[in-house]
N, C-alpha and C positions, 0 to 999 in steps of 0.2 A: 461419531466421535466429536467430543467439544473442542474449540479453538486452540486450548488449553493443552486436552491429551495429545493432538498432531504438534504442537508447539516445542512436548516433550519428548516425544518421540522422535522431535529431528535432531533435537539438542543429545539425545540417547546416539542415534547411529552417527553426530560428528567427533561426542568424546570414545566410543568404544573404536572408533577407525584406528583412534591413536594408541591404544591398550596391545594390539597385536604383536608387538615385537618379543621374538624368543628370548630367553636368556641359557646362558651357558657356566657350566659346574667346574670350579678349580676343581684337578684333581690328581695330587702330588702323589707321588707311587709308593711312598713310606710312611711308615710313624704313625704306632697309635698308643694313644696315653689317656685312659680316663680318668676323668677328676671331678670335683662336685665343681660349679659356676660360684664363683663369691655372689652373694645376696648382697643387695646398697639397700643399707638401712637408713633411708632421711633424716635428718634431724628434722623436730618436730619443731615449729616457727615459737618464739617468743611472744608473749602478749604484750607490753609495755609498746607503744609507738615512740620509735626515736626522736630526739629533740636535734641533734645534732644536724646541724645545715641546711634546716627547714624550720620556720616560724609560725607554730599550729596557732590556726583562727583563736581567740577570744571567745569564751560563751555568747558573748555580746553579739560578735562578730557571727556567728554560725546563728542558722536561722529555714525556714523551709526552701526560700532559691537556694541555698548552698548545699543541701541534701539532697533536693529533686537536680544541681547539677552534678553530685558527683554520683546521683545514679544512672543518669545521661550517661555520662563520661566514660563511667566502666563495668555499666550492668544493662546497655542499650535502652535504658530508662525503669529494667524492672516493674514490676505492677503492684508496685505496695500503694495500699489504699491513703486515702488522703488524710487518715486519722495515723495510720501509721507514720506516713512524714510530719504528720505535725510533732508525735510522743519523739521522733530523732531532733526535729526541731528543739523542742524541751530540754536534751540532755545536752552533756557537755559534748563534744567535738569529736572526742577521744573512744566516751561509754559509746556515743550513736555510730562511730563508723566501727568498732570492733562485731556490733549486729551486723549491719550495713555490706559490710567487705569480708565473706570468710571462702574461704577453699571448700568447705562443704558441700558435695553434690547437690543437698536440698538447703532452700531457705526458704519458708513460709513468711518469716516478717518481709523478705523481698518481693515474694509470691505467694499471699492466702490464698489465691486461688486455688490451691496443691492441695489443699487439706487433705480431701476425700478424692485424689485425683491417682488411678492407677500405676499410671505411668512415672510417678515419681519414684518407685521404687526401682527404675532402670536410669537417671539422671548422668550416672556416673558411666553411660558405653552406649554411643552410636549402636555396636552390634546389636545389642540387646534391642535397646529402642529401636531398629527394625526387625527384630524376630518376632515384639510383640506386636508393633504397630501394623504387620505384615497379617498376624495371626487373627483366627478366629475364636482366640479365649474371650471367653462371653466378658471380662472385666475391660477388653478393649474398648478404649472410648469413641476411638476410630470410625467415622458413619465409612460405612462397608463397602461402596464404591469405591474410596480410595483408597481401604489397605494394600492391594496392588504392589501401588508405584512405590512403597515402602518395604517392601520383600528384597531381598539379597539377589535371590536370583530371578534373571529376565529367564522365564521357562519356556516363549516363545524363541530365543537367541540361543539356550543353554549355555550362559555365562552370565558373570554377575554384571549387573547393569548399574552402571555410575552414577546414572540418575537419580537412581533413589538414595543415595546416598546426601547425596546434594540438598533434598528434597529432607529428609532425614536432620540433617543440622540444620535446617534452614526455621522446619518445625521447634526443635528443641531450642531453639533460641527466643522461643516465645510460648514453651510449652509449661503451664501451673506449676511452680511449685520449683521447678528445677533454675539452680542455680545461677545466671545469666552473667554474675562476674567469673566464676571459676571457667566457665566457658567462653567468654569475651578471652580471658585471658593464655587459655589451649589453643583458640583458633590466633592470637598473636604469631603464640610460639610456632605453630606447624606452618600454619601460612604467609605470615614476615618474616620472623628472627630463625630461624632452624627451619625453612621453608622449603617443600619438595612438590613436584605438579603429580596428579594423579593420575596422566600420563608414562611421568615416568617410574611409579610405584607400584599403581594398580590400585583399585578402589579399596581391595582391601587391608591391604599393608597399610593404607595410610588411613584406614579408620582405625586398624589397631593402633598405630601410632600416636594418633589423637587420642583415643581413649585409654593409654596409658600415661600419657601425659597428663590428665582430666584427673586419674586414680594416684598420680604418684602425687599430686598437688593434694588432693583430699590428704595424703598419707601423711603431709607435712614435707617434701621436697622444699628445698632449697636450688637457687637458681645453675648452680654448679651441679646438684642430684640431676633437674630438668636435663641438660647440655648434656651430661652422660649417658643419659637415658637414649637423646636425641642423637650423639656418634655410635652408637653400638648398637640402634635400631635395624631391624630388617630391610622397614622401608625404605631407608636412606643408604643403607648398604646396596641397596637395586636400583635406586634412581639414578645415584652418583656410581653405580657399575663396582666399588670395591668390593662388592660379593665374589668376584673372578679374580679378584688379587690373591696372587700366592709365591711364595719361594719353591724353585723348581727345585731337581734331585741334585742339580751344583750349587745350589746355595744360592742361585742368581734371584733376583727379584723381575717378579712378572706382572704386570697391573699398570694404573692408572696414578697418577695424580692428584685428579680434581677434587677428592674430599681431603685427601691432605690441606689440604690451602685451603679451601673454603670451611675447614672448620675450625680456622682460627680467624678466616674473613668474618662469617656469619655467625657462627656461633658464640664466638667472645669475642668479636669486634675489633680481634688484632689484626693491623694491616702491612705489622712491619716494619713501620715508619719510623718505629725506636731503636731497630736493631739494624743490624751491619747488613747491607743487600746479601753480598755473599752469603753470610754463615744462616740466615735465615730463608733464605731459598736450596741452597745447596745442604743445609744441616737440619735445621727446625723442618721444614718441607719434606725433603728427603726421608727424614728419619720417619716423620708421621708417616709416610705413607706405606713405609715397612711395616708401621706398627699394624695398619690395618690392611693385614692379612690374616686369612683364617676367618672370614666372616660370611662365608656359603649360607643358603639356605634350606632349609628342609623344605619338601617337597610332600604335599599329603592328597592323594590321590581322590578327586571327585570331590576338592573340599565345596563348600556351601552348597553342594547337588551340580556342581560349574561341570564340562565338557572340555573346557577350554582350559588348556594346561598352563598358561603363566599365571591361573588364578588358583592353580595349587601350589606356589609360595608362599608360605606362612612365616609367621613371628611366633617366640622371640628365635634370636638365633641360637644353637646351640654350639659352642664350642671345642667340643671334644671328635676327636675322630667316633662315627659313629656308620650305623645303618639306619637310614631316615624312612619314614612309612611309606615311602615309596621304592624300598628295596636297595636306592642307592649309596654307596660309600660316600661318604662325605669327612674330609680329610682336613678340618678345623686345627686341629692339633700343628698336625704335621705342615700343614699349609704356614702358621704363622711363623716369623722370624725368631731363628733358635739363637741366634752367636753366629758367630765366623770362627772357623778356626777353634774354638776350645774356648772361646770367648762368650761373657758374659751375655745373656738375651735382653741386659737391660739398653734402651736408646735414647741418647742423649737428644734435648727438644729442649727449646727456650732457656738453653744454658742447665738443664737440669737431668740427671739419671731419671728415669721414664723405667718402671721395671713391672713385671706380669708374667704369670704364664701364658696368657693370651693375650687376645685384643682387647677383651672385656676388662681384665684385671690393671693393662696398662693406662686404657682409657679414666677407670677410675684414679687412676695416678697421674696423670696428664693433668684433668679437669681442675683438681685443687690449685696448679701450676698456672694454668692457664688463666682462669679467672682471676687471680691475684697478679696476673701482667700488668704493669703499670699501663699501657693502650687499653685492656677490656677494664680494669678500675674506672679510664676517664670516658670511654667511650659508650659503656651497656648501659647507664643510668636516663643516660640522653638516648639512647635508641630508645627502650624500653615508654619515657615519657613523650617523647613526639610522635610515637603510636596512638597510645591513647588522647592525650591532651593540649598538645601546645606546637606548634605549627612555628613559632615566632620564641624561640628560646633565648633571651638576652644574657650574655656572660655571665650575668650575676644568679640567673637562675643557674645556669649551668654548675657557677660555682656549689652553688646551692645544692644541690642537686646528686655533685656528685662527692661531696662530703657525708652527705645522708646513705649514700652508697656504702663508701668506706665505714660508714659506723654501722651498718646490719647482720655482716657475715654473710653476703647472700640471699639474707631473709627477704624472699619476695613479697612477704603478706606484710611484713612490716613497714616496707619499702614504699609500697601502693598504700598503705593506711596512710603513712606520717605526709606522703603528698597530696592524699585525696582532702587532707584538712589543713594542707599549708596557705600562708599567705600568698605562696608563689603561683600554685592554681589557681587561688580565685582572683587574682591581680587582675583590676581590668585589664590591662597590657597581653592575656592570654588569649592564644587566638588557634584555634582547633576548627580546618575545614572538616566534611561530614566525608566522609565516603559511601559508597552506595549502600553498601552494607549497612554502616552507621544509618544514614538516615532513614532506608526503609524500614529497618528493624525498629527502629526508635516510632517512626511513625504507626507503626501495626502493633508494638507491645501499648501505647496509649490509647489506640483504638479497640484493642483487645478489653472485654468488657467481664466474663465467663471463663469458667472452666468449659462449657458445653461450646461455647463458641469458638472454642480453640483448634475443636476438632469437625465441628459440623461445618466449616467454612467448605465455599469450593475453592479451588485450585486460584483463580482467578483472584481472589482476595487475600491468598500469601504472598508474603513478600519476594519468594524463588525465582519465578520470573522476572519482576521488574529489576530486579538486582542482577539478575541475566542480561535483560536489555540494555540494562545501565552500566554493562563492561566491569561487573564486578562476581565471581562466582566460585564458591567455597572451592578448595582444593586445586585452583585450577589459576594460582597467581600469576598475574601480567607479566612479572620479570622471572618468573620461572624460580630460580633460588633468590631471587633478590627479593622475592615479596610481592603481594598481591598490590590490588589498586589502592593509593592514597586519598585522603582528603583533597589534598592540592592536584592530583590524577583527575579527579571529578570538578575541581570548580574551572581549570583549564581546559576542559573539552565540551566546547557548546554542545556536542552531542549529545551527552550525561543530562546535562540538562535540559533537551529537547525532549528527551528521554520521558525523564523527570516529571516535568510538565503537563506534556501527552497523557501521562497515565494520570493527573490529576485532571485535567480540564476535559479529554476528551471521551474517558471512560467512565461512565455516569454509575460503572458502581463498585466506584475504586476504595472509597470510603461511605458510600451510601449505600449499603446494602442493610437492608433490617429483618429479613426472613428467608429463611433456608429449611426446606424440606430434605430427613436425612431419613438410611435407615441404619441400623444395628447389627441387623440378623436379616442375612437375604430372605426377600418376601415375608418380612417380620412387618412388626405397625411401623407407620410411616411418624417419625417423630419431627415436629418442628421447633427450629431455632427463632425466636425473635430477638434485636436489638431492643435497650431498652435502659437509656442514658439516665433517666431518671432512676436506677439505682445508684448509681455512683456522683451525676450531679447533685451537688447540693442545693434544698431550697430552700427559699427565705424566713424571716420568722413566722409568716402568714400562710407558710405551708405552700409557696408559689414559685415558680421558676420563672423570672425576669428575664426580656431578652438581654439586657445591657448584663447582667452578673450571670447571665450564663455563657455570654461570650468570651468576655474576660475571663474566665475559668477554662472555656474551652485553647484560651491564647495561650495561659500560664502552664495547662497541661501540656500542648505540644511545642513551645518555643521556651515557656522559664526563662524569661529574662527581663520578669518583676513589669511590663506593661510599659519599658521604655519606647519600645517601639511602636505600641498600639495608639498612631497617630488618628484624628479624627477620620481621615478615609478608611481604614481599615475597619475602625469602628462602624464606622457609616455603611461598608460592605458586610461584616460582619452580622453584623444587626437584622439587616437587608433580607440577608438569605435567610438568620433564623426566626423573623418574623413573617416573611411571606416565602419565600423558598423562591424569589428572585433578584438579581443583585440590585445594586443603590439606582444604578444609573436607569437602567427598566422600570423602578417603583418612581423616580422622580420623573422621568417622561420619557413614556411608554412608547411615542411618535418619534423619538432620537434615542435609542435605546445606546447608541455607540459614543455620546457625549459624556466628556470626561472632564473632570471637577477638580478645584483645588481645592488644598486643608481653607484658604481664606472663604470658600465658598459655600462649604459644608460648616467651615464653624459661623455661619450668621443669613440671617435672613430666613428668608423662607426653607432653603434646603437643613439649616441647624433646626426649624421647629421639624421638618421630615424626619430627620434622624431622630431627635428624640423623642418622637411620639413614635418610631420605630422601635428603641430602645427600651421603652416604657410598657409595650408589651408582654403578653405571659403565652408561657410555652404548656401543650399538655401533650405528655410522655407516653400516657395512656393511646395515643395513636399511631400509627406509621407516618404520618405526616411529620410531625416534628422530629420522631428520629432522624428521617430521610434529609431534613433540613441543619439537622447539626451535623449531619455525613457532608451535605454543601459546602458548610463553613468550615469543617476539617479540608476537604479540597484545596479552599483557598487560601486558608491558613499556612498549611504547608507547600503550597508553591511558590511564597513568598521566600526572596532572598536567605531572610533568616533562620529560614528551615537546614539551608545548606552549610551554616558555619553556627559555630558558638564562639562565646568570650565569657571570661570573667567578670563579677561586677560584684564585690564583699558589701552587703546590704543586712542581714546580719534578721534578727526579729523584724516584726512574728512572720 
């Protein structure tokens, strides 16, 4: 077994310890009333980017750092090729991010690599992408050793294994073709803003969850559709326990609280602070929590081939008094809040009549109520952008910010376009640390070179583990409902970056790896991957790849931020490793190999002719040596400081 499979295998039996706990069936002795579910039809988003309280770049102003940062920023850097950033570069601000940013499961101009890639026909469902990725249909791209760990069910445990799931998004976050902002922006919602652990869901309620979040965005949801989708989900009705909430045969209320409250904390960002203690804990609270009853779940016997009965809860919920596949009554109807007394079943919330036959129908009545709160008005705009971008939000942005809010109607695609090209993002003044996620993702979609290498990699060279090590792991947020690990979570925990580090400095083929032998078809031909930089570097007019403009190229590809920081010693290491494949200090003496130079030292005298006769070298592609030595300089590139935070800096052309 490699390092790699026992690695996942403990990390497998520490999340499945936490999966075991039972759950239990409201089950009211009356009432049954079938009715069809109201369907929530999205409004479909607007094209026009808003002007209103955000100040879109200049043609001037927009330019290739301002497109390679806002694919950083909300597509984990994307892999559009370097001809493609330049044609967004060309256009105005507005034509390049309406490409750039869409809810489409597939984007090719994000991702050419997709063209001819399988698997992009599953972009839009974790599920899917492990049935295929698990599967032996000859069009898997999958090298065949690892389909495995991407199957639903662990058939050695006879239950579904959480691993793969983990392993599953972690892939798709750097998988050809498939969309990496519609996804950057799903894993937001499920694992910060409407956030549940997969402990207390189960692996699989909470990938359906996620991939109907993913589906309802494709559909054109709006941030109010999102939030509704997200209170009357299955999975969050078992995390937060109101699945067992119900009105017993007195009319008394039986159940929990906790999503009452937290789905005006977390979900719309009202904390109360506007309204009257009393009447918004005793009224607004209360009444929520009436509202959510009747929200059981059906039960489907032996689902995914599992043994294991908490993993036969399925979604969506059904609301009607019924018989579920698993033979039991299940008392939706009759469970939820009818009236008192002869009185109306509507409930009074946020000062407002809240009315439905159910949970579902009142929630969608609730949700337009709620988002229009003056608290989630000033509050969701500033949640939503200190996720993705800005860490250091000044009044003005804020202002900014959330007047662009109030001019959208919800439009989330709208809302992320008109910022992703404001003056306020690119303001030097913005300041976005990396989180683990963020940065290893970011560092392995730039290293990603292939479709074929996407899937021929071993274990060892995705990002799942280091992002494990690094206290960062999908479905599985640090604060539980409060949201996964931050930017500022990582750059305050020297561990993260020991972390960090470790895996760049002391693992020799963390980004140097240039050939992998795979198969397809057990005891099929053995087919091999090579690295092979020199498709995507560019070379000079003499048809040559120079050490000094291959470095610089490899700086802007993984840091983008126009070569302010590529002071003489970087350059001077840089150079170093990919002219000889050892760093400055080794190549200028070999007898003191641990002596350590200033920028004054390296810019003059003997050590400035070293470097640039370092520099002035030519790389040939054509071998495994120089891959392996631009895998060095990726090393060290990203261990530097600046791999772990970004800023703003409007530079504009070319």
């Amino acid at each position: 077994m490699r390092c790699t499979d026992s690695l996942l295998k403990s990390l497998a039996v520490v999340m499945v310890a936490g999966l075991l706990a039972t759950t239990a069936m409201a089950r009211p002795p009356n009432g049954y009333d079938d009715f069809e579910i109201p369907i929530l039809v999205p409004d479909q988003p607007a094209d026009p980017v808003p002007e209103k309280g955000l100040k879109s770049l200049t043609d001037e102003q927009w330019g290739r750092q301002e497109v390679s940062r806002v694919l950083r920023t909300f597509a984990y850097g994307g892999q559009a090729t370097d001809a493609q950033i330049r044609m967004w570069a060309d256009m105005t601000p507005k034509a390049a991010i309406a490409q750039m940013l869409t809810f489409a499961p597939v984007n090719l101009q994000l991702s050419p690599q997709g063209v001819n890639d399988p698997s992009t026909q599953y972009c839009d469902s974790l599920e899917k992408l492990q049935e295929f990725w698990g599967s032996d249909d000859p069009q898997n791209p999958m090298r065949v050793a690892n389909r495995p760990w991407y199957q639903t069910l662990d058939e050695e445990e006879e239950s579904v294994n959480p691993v793969s799931l983990f392993l599953t998004w972690s892939r798709l976050a750097h998988t050809p073709g498939c969309n990496t902002f519609v996804h950057k922006l799903a894993f937001y919602i499920t694992n910060y803003h409407a956030s549940i652990h997969i402990q207390n869901s189960g692996p699989t309620l909470i990938r359906s969850y996620y991939d109907d979040v993913v589906q309802a965005l494709a559909a054109g949801a709006d941030f109010v559709d999102l939030m509704t989708l997200a209170a009357s989900h299955g999975a969050l009705a078992r995390a937060y326990g109101h699945m067992d909430n119900f009105f017993d045969e007195n009319g008394e209320y039986q159940g929990t609280d906790d999503f009452a409250r937290e789905y005006f904390q977390l979900l719309f960002a009202i904390k109360g602070t506007s309204e009257n203690v009393d009447y918004h804990e005793n009224v607004t609270i209360e009444h929520n929590a009436w509202l959510l009853t009747g929200m059981a779940l059906d039960a489907l016997p032996n689902a995914w081939g599992s043994s294991r009965r908490t993993d036969w809860l399925v979604a969506p919920i059904v609301f009607t008094n019924h018989i579920d596949p698993a033979g039991r009554p299940v008392w939706n109807q009759a469970a939820h809040y009818q009236g008192r007394s002869g009185t109306s079943s509507c409930l009074e919330i946020l000062r407002a009549m809240i009315c439905g036959r159910n949970a579902r129908e009142k929630l969608i009545d609730l949700g337009r109520v709620a988002g229009a709160h003056p608290e989630s008005m000033a509050n969701t705009p500033l949640k939503i952008i200190e996720f993705f971008a800005d860490d250091k939000l000044t009044e003005e942005k804020k202002t900014a910010l959330q007047n662009a809010w109030a001019g959208v109607d919800f439009d989330l695609l709208r809302f992320l376009r008109a910022y992703a090209i404001s003056t306020a993002f690119h303001s030097p003044d913005t300041l976005k640390f990396n989180s683990a996620f963020d940065r290893n993702l970011l560092i392995h979609n730039a290293n990603q070179l292939s479709a074929e290498e996407a899937y021929a990699e071993i274990f060892a060279a995705g990002p799942t583990i280091r992002m494990y090590e690094q206290g960062a792991l999908v479905f599985a947020p640090i604060r539980d409902v409060f949201g996964g690990q931050t930017g500022t979570d990582a750059a305050n925990d020297r561990y993260v970056f020991k972390k960090a580090w470790d895996a760049n400095v002391l693992d020799p083929e963390f980004l140097g790896k240039t050939r992998e032998s795979y198969r397809l078809v057990d005891e099929g031909r053995v087919k091999v991957w090579r690295k092979d930089w020199g498709s995507v570097i560019p070379a000079d007019n003499r048809g040559e790849y120079v050490v000094s403009a291959v470095g610089k190229w490899l700086w802007e590809r993984f840091l983008n931020d126009g070569g302010r920081n590529y002071d003489v010693i970087a350059q001077a290491q840089v150079n170093a490793l990919l002219a000889t494949g050892f760093d400055f200090g080794a190549v200028a003496d070999e007898s003191n190999m641990e002596a350590v130079y200033s920028s004054a030292e390296i810019g003059s005298g003997e050590l400035a002719e070293l470097s640039n006769s370092l520099a002035a070298m030519t790389m040939d592609f054509r071998t495994t040596d120089a891959n392996e030595r631009v895998g060095m300089a990726i090393n060290f590139i990203t261990a530097l400081p600046y791999s772990f935070a970004s800023t703003g800096q409007t530079q504009g052309k070319p």
